[in-house]
N, C-alpha and C positions, 0 to 999 in steps of 0.2 A: 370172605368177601361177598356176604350176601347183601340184596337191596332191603333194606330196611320199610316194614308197612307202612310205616305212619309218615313216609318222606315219599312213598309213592303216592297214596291219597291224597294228597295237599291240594289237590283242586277242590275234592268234595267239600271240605271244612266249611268256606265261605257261607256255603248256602246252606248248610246245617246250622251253621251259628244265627245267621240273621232267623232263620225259621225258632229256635230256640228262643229267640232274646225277647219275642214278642212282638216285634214291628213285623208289619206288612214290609213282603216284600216288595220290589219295582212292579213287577207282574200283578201281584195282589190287589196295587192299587191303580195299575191301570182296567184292570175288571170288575173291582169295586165303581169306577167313576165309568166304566162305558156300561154297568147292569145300572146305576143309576139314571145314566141319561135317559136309555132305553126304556124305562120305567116314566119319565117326564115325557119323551115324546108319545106312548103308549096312553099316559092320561091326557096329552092334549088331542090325538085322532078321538078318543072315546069325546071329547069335552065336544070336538066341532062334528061327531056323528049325533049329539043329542041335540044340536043348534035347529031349532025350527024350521028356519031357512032350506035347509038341505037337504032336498028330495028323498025320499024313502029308502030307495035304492041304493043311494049311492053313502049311504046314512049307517044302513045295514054293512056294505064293505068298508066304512070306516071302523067300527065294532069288531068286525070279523080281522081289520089288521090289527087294531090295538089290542085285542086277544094274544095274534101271535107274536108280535113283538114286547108283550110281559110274559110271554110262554118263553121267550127267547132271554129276558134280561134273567130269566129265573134261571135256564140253563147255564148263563152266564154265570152267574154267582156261584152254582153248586159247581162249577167246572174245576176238576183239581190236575192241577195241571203235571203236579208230581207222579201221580198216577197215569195221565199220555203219557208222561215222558217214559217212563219204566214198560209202560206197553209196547210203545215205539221200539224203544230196546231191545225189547225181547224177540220182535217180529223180525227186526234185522238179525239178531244171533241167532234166530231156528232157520231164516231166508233169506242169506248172503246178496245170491244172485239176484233175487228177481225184486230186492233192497234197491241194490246196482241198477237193474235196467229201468225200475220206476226213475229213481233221482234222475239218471240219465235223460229220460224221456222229457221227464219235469222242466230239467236246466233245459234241453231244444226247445219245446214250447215257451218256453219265457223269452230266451234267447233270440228267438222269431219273432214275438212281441216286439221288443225293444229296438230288436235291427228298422222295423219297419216303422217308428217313429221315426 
């Protein structure tokens, strides 16, 4: 009467299959279209930091954002999220506890938030 492996897995399949078949998946394309956006607003700070109009200064910290925000849509695209995930994992199986008293802490501060709407 043992439990059989391939009937306890059954959850992992899903997301193995979709990863196999070649579609993106839910996640893939919501980071595909938010590194994209990120990239169009990036080139329109650069477009209204080159506008003549626009003081020097404030010209140069348009440049200096649209840098980090294609610094950031790049991050976004290389981000593999299979890879957190497995991290995350492993940080809770080597640190139970202080797993626990982050989450915990985490749900009070949200929970604070929201009461006070």
């Amino acid at each position: 009467m043992g439990i059989d492996k391939r009937t306890a897995d059954n959850t992992e399949e899903p997301a193995v299959a979709s990863q196999r078949s070649g579609k993106p998946s839910g996640i893939e394309m919501v980071k595909n279209y938010l590194a994209e956006k990120m990239h169009h607003v990036a080139e329109a700070f650069c477009e209204n930091a080159a506008d003549q109009e626009v003081p020097s200064g404030i010209a140069r910290y348009g440049k200096q954002a649209s840098e980090w925000i294609d610094k950031s849509a790049i991050y976004v695209e290389q981000f593999d999220i299979e890879q957190a995930d497995a991290r995350v994992r492993d940080l809770v199986r080597r640190n139970p506890g202080r797993s626990i008293l982050i989450a915990g802490g985490v749900g009070l501060l949200v929970g604070m938030v929201l009461r006070r709407r």
